[in-house]
BAMIMAR-268214 format. One record per residue (C-alpha): residue number from 1; residue in three letters; chain; x, y, z. Coordinates in steps of 0.2 Angstrom, whole numbers, m for minus. Layout:
# BAMIMAR-268214
+------+------+-------+-------+-------+-------+
! resi ! resn ! chain !    xx !    yy !    zz !
+------+------+-------+-------+-------+-------+
!  NUM !  ALA !     A !     X !     Y !     Z !
...
+------+------+-------+-------+-------+-------+
***
This chain:
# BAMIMAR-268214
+------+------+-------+-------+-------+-------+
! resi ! resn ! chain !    xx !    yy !    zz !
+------+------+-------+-------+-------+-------+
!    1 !  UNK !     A !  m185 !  m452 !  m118 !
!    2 !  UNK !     A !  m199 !  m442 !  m111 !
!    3 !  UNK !     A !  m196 !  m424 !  m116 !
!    4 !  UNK !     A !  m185 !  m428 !  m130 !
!    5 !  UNK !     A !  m199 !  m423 !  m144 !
!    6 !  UNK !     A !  m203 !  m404 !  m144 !
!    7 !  UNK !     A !  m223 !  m410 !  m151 !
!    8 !  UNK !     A !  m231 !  m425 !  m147 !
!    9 !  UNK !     A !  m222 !  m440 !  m157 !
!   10 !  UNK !     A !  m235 !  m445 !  m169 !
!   11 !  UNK !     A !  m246 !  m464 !  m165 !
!   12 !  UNK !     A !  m246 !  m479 !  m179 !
!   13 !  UNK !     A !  m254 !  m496 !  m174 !
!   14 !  UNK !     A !  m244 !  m507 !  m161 !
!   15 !  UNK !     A !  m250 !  m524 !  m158 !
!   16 !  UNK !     A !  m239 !  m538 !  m148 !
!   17 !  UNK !     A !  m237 !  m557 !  m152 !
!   18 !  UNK !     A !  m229 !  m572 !  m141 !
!   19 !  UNK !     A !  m216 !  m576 !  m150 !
!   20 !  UNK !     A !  m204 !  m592 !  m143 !
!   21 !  UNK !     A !  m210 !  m584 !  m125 !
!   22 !  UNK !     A !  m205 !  m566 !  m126 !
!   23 !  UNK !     A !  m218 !  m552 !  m127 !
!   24 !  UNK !     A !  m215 !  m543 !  m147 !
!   25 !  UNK !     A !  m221 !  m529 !  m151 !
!   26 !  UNK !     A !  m224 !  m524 !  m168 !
!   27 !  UNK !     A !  m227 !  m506 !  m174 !
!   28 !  UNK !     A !  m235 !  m499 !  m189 !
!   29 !  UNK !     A !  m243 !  m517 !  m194 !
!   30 !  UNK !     A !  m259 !  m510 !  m200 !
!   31 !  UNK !     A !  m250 !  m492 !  m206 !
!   32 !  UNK !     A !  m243 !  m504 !  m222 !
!   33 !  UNK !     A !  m246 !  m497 !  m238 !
!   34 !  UNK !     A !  m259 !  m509 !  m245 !
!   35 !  UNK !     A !  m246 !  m513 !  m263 !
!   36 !  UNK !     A !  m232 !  m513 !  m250 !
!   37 !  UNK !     A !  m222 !  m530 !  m258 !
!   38 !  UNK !     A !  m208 !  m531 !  m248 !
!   39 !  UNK !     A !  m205 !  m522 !  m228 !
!   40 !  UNK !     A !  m192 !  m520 !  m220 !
!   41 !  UNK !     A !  m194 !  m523 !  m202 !
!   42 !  UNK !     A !  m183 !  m510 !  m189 !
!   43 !  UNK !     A !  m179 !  m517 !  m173 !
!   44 !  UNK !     A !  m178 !  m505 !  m158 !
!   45 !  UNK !     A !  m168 !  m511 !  m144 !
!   46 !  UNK !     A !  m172 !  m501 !  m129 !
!   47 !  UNK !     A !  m157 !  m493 !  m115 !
!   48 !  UNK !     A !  m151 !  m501 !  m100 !
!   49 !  UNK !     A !  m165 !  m497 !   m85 !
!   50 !  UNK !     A !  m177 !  m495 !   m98 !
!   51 !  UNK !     A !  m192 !  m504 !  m106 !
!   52 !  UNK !     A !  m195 !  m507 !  m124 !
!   53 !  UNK !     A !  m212 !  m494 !  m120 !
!   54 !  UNK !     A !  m196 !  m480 !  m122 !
!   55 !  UNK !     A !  m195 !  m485 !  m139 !
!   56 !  UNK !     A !  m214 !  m482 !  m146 !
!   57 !  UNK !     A !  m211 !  m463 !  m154 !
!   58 !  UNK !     A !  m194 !  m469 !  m159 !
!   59 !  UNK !     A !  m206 !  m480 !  m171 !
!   60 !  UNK !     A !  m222 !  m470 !  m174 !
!   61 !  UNK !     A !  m207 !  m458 !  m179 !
!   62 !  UNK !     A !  m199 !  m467 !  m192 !
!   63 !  UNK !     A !  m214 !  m474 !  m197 !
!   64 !  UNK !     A !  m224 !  m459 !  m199 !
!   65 !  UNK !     A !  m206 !  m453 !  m210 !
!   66 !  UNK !     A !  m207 !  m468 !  m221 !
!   67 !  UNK !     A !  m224 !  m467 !  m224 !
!   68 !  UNK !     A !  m224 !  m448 !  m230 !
!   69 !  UNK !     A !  m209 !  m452 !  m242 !
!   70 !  UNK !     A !  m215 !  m454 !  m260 !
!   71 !  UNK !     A !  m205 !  m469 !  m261 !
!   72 !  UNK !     A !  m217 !  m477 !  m249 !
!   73 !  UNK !     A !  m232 !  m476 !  m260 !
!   74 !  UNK !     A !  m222 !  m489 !  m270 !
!   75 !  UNK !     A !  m219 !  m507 !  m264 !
!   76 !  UNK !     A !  m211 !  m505 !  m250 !
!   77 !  UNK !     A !  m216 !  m504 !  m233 !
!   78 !  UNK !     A !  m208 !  m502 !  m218 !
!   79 !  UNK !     A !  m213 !  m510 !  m200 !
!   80 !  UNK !     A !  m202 !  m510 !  m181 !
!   81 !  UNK !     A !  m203 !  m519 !  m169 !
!   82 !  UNK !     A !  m198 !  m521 !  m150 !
!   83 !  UNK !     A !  m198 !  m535 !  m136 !
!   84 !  UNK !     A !  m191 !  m530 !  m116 !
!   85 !  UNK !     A !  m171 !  m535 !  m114 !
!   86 !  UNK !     A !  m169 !  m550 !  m102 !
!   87 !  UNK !     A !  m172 !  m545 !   m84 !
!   88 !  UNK !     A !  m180 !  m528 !   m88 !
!   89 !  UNK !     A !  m200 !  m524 !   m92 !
!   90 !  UNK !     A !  m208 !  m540 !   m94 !
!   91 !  UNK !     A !  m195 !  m550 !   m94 !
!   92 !  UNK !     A !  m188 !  m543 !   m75 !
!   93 !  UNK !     A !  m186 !  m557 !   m62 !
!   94 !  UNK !     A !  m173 !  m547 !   m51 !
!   95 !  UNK !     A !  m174 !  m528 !   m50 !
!   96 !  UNK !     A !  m158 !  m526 !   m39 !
!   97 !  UNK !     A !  m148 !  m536 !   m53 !
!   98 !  UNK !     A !  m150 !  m522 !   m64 !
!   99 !  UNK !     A !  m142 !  m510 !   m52 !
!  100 !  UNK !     A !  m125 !  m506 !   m47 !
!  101 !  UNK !     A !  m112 !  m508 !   m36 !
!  102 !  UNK !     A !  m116 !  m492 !   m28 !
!  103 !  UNK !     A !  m135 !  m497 !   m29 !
!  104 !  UNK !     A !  m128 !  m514 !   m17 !
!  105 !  UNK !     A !  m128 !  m525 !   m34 !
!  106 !  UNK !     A !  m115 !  m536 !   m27 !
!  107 !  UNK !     A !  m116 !  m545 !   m42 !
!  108 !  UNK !     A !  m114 !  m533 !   m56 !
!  109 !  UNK !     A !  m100 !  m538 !   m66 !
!  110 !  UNK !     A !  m109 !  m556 !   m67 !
!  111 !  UNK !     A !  m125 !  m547 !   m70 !
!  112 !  UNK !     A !  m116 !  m533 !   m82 !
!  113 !  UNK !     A !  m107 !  m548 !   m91 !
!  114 !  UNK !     A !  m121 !  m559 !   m93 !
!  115 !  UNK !     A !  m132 !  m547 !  m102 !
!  116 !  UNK !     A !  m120 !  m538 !  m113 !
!  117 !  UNK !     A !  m114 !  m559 !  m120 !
!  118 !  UNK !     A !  m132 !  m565 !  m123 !
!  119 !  UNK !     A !  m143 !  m550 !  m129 !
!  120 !  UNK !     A !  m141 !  m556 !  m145 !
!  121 !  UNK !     A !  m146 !  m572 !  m145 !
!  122 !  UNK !     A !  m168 !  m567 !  m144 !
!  123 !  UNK !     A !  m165 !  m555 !  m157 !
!  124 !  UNK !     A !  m158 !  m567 !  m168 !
!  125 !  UNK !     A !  m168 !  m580 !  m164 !
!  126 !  UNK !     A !  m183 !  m567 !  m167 !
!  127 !  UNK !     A !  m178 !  m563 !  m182 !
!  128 !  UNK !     A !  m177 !  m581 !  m187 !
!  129 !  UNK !     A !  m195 !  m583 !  m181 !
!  130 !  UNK !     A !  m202 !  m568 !  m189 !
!  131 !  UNK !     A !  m194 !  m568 !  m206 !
!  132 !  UNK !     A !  m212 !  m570 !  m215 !
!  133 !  UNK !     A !  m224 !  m566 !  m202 !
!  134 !  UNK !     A !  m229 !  m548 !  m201 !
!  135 !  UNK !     A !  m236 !  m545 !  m216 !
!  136 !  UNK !     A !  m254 !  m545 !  m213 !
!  137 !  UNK !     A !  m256 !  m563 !  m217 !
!  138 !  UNK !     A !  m251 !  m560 !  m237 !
!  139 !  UNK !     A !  m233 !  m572 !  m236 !
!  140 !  UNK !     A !  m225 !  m554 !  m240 !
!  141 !  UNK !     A !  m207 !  m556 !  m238 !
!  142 !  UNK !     A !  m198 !  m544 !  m224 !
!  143 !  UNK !     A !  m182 !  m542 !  m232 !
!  144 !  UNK !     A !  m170 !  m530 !  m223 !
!  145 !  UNK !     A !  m166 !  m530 !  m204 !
!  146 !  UNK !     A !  m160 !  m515 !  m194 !
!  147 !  UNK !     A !  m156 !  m512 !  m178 !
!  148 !  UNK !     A !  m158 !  m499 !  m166 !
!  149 !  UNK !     A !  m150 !  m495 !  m152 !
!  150 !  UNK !     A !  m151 !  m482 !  m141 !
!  151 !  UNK !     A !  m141 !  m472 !  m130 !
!  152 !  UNK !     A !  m150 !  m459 !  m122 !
!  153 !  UNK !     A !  m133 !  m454 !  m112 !
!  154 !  UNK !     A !  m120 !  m450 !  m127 !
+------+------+-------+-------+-------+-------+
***
């Protein structure tokens, strides 16, 4: 994503949590409106090869939007958050199993298929996690979930 933003993207707070063992990063946490009653929490789910880093002005970004909306000044507030997809950032154990064939991945199709049938499963258990808990300790409920992928190649 480097270069993809004519100006700098703009910053909003980021802080990560442990959640069930994976690494979560949430943005814009302390960039809540202070009569924010309800947030919406945007999950960002970074490319293949990538880490959830690529996905930090695609928050600030939205983020930054929200924010300057008059509607923001209201009781919504809007939050996103980001955790590394198995076998990449963080989470990598096997570099070459990211790779293709072409790259001597003998095992991509196993690889391929494995990550394509469970990279659901730690968002949704995530989200089950985190339904109530970025809300700056006020029980504030996070009511509506987006996702976010990104394809840098279409």
């Amino acid at each position: 994503m480097k270069g993809t933003y004519p100006n700098s993207p703009p910053t909003v707070s980021k802080k990560t949590f442990t959640i069930s063992g994976i690494l979560t990063t949430v943005h814009g946490l302390e960039d809540l409106p202070a009569e924010a009653t309800n947030v919406t929490c945007l999950w960002l789910l970074h490319p293949r090869l990538q880490t959830q880093t690529c996905m930090e002005p695609v928050a600030a970004s939205a983020i930054t939007d929200w924010n300057h909306q008059p509607k923001a000044a209201e009781s919504a507030g809007l939050i996103a958050a980001s955790f590394d997809q198995r076998n990449h950032g963080s989470r990598e154990v096997n570099k070459l199993a990211n790779e293709t064939w072409r790259s001597g991945n003998e095992s991509h199709a196993q690889d391929m298929l494995g990550i394509y049938r469970s990279s659901g499963a730690p968002v949704f258990l995530l989200i089950l996690l985190t339904a109530r808990r970025w809300d700056r300790n006020r029980c504030v409920p996070i009511d509506d979930l987006y996702f976010v992928l990104h394809f840098p190649y279409i």
